[in-house]
C-alpha positions in Angstrom: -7.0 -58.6 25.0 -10.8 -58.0 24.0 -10.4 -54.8 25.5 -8.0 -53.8 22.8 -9.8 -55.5 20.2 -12.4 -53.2 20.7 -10.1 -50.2 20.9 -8.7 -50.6 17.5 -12.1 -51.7 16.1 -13.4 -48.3 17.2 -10.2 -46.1 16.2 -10.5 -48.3 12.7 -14.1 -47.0 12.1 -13.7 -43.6 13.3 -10.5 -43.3 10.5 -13.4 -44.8 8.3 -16.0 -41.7 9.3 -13.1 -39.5 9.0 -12.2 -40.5 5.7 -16.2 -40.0 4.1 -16.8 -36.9 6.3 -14.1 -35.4 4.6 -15.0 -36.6 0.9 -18.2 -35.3 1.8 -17.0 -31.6 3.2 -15.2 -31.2 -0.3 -17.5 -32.6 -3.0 -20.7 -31.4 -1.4 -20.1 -28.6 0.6 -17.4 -27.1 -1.9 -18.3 -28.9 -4.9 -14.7 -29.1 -6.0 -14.9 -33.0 -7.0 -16.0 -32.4 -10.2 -13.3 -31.4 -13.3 -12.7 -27.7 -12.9 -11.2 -27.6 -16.2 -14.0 -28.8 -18.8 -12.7 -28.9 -22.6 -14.6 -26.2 -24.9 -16.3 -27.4 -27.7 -14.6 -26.5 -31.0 -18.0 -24.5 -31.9 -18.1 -22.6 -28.7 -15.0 -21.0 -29.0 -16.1 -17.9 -31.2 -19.1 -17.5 -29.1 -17.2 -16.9 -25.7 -16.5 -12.9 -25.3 -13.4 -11.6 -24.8 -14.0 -9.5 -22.5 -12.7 -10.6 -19.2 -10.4 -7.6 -17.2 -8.2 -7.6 -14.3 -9.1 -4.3 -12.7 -7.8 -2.3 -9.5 -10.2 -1.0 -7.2 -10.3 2.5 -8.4 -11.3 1.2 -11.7 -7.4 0.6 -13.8 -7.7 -2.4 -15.9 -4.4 -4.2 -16.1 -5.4 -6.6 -17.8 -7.9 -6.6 -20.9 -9.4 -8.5 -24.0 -9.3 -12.0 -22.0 -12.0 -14.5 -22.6 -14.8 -15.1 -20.2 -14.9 -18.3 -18.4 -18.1 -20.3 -19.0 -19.7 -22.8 -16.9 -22.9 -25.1 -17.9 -25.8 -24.6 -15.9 -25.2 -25.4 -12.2 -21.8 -26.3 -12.1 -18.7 -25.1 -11.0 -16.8 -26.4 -13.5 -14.9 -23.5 -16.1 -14.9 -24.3 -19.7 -11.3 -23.8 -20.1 -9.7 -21.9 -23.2 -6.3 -22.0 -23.9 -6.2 -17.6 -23.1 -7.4 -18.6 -19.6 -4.1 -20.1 -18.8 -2.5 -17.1 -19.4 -4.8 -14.7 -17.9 -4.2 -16.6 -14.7 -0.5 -16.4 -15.5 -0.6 -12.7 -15.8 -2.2 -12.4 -12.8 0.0 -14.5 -11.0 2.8 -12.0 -11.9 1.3 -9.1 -11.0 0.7 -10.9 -7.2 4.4 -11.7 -7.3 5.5 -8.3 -8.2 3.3 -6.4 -6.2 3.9 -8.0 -2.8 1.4 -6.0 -0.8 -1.6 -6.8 -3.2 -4.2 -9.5 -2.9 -6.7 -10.8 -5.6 -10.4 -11.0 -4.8 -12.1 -13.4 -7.3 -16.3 -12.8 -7.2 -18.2 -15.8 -8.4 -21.3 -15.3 -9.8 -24.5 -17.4 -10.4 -28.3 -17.0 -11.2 -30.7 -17.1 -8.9 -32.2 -19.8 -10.3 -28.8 -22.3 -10.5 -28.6 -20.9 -6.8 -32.1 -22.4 -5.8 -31.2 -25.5 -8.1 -27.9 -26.4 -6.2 -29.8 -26.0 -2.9 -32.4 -28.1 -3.9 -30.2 -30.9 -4.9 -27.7 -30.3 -2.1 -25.2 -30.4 -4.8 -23.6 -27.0 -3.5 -23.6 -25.2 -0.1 -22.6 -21.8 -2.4 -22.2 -22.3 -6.1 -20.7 -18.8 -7.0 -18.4 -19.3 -4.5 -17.6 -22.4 -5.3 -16.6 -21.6 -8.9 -14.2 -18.9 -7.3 -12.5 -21.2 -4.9 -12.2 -23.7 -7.8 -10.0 -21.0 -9.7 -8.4 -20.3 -6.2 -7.5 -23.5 -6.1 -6.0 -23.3 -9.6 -3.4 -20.3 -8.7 -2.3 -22.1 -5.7 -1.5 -25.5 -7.0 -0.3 -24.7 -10.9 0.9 -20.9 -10.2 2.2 -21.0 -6.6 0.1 -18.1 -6.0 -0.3 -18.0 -1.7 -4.0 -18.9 -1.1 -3.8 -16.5 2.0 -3.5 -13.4 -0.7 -6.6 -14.9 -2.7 -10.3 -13.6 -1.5 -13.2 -15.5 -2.4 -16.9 -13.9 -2.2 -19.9 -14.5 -4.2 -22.9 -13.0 -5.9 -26.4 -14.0 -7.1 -28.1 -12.7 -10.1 -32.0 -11.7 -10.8 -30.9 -12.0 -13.9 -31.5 -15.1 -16.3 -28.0 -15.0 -18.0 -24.8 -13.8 -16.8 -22.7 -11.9 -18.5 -19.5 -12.3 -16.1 -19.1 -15.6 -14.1 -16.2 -14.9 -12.6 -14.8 -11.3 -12.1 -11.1 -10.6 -10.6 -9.9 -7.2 -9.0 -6.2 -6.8 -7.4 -6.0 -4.7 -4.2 -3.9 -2.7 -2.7 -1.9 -2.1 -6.1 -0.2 0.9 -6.7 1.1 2.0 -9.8 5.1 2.8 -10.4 5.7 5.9 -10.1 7.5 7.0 -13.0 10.4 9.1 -12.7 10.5 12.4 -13.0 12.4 15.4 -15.7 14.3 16.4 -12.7 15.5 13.0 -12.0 17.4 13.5 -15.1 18.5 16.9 -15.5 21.6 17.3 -14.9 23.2 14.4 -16.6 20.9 14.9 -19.6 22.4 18.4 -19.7 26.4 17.5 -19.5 26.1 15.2 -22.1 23.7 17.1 -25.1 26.1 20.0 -24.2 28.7 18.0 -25.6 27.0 16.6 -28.2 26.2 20.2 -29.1 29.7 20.6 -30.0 31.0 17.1 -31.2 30.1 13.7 -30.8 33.6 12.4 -31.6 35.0 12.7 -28.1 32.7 12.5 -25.3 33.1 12.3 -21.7 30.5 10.1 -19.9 31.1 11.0 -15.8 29.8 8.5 -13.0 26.8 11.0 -12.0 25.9 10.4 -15.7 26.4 6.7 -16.0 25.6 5.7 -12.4 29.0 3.9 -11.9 29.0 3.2 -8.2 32.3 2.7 -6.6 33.8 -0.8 -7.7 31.0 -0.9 -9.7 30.9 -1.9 -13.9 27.2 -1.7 -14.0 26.2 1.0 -16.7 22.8 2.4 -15.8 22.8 5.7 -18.7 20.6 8.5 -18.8 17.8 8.9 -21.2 20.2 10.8 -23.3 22.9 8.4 -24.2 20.1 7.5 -26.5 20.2 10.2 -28.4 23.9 10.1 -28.5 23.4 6.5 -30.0 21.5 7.4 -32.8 24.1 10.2 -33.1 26.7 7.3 -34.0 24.2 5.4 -36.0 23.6 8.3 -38.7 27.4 8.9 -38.4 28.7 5.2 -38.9 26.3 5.2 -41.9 28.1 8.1 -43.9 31.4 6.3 -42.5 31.5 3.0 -41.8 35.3 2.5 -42.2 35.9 4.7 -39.0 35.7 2.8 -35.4 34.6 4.1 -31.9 36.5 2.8 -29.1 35.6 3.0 -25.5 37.6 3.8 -22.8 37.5 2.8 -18.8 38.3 5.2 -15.7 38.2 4.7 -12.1 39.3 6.6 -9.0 42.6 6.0 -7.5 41.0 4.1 -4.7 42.3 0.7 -4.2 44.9 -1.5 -5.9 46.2 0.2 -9.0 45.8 -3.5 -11.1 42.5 -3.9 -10.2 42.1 -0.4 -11.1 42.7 -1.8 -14.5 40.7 -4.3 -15.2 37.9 -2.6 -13.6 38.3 0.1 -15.9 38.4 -2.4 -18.8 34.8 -4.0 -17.3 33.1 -0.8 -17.8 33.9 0.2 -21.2 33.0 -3.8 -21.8 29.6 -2.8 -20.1 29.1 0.1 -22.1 30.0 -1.6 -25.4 27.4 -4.2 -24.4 24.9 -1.5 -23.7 25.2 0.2 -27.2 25.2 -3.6 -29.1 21.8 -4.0 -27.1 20.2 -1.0 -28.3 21.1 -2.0 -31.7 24.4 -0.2 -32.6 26.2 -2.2 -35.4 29.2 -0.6 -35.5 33.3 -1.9 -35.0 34.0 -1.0 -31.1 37.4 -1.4 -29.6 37.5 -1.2 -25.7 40.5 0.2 -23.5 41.3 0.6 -20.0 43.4 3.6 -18.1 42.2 2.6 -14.8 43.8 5.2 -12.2 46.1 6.8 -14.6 44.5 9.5 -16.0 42.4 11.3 -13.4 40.5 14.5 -14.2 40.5 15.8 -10.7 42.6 15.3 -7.7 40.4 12.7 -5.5 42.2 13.4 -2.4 42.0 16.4 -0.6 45.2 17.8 1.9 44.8 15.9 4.6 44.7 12.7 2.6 41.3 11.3 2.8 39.1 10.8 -0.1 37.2 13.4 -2.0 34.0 11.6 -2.6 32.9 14.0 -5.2 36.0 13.8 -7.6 36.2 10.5 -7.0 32.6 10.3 -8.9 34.1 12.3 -11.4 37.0 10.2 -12.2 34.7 7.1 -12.3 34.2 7.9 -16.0 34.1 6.1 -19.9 35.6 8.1 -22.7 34.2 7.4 -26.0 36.5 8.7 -29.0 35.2 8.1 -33.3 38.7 7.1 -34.7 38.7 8.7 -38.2 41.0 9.7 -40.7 38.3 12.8 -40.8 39.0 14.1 -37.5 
């Protein structure tokens, strides 16, 4: 019975030990005890520069005109401005969208709060310390993965510091934006109509990106330009109405077909609304009906290539000036 007195005695200390070693490990060694988010003073604000960039390694700044975090002499603690939030925020995004990037966060320091810290024991590395501290920020209030975060620090000669805290994303690579050929040869089929007449156009599936038993409307560049074709129109006469009509192949159940047909010329009327078209526009469906080539070949199977074709919206002005 003594014996396991003195068992839970010792296993009762040692949580005790465990409990101040630990305190110790993260308020002196990291130094992240302390508020990390210190208030400004109101009369500080104006004197903080805005300055602050989120920069690739090749030199890209993706972010700019951000306020530079401030810290009073020997601590790790960042005088938070509102902007800082949303610096952090933006960065968060850009971690989120760009899988394969990490963020390395440099702390910085004088040589002098350096030799301070050390002298005080306050700090085992005080410009990293006020890097992990934001670290720690992006992980618990932007669920940013610590493991994508790098840490390092730096010591200045110099007496002041300009930048306490600098932030570069790695491994980012910009979109690549698409190119005129991407486009060619839908922009082409439609401004040749719209050379002729923009009262009856033909918008084809390689056009409006209508995959098979699809409604999404993905349009070229140059249904733009046919937009503001019907805006200047509508204006001289807004009496008349366009109404849109809905294709499909002859694939599948005929009904269906239908209201299919019906879903895209919805999705292109929501399309033209979003860009700003104010105009009456009525919405119709032929579904299978009215094909403009024969999707089948002579043995019966599918011609994938008229199908496409057939997977269409027709978009007709009704005017008593036609």
């Amino acid at each position: 019975m003594v014996h396991l007195i003195k068992i839970l005695l010792s296993l009762f200390i040692f949580i005790i030990w465990l409990f101040f070693a630990r305190q110790y490990y993260i308020c002196e060694v990291r130094g992240l005890c302390k508020d990390t988010n210190v208030l400004v003073d109101t009369s500080e604000i104006n004197q903080i520069p805005y300055t602050l960039q989120l920069k690739t390694v090749d030199g890209t700044i993706l972010i700019d005109n951000m306020p530079q975090f401030r810290y009073n002499y020997a601590s790790n603690g960042a005088i938070f401005v509102e902007k800082h939030n949303l610096f952090l925020s933006q960065i968060a995004n850009y971690l989120n969208e760009n899988p394969q990037t990490e963020l390395r966060i440099t702390g910085h320091c004088t040589e002098e709060e350096y030799i301070s810290t050390q002298e005080n024991e306050l700090y085992q590395d005080l410009a990293k310390s006020r890097a992990v501290a934001i670290q720690d920020k992006l992980r618990s209030e932007f669920q940013v993965d610590k493991d994508r975060i790098i840490v390092i620090s730096k010591i200045s000669k110099q007496e002041e510091i300009e930048e306490y805290l600098s932030f570069d994303l790695l491994g980012y690579k910009p979109p690549i934006p698409p190119s005129i050929d991407t486009f060619a040869a839908p922009d082409t089929a439609l401004l040749n109509q719209l050379k002729n007449s923009i009262k009856d156009i033909v918008y084809t599936d390689k056009s409006a990106n209508f995959d098979y038993d699809s409604e999404n409307f993905n349009p070229s560049p140059a249904f733009n330009i046919y937009i503001d074709s019907l805006t200047q129109y509508f204006e001289k006469y807004p009496n008349d109405y366009l109404i849109i009509i809905g294709h499909t192949d002859s694939k599948g159940n005929a009904a269906y077909n239908k209201r299919l047909g019906r879903s895209r010329a919805q999705a292109v009327k929501r399309y033209m609304q979003e860009q700003g078209l104010d105009i009456n526009i009525e919405i119709d469906s032929k579904g299978e009906e009215e094909p403009l080539f024969e999707d089948r070949n002579e043995d019966g199977s599918f011609n994938e290539e008229n199908m496409a074709k057939n997977r269409r919206v027709n978009l007709k002005i009704i005017s008593e000036n036609q």
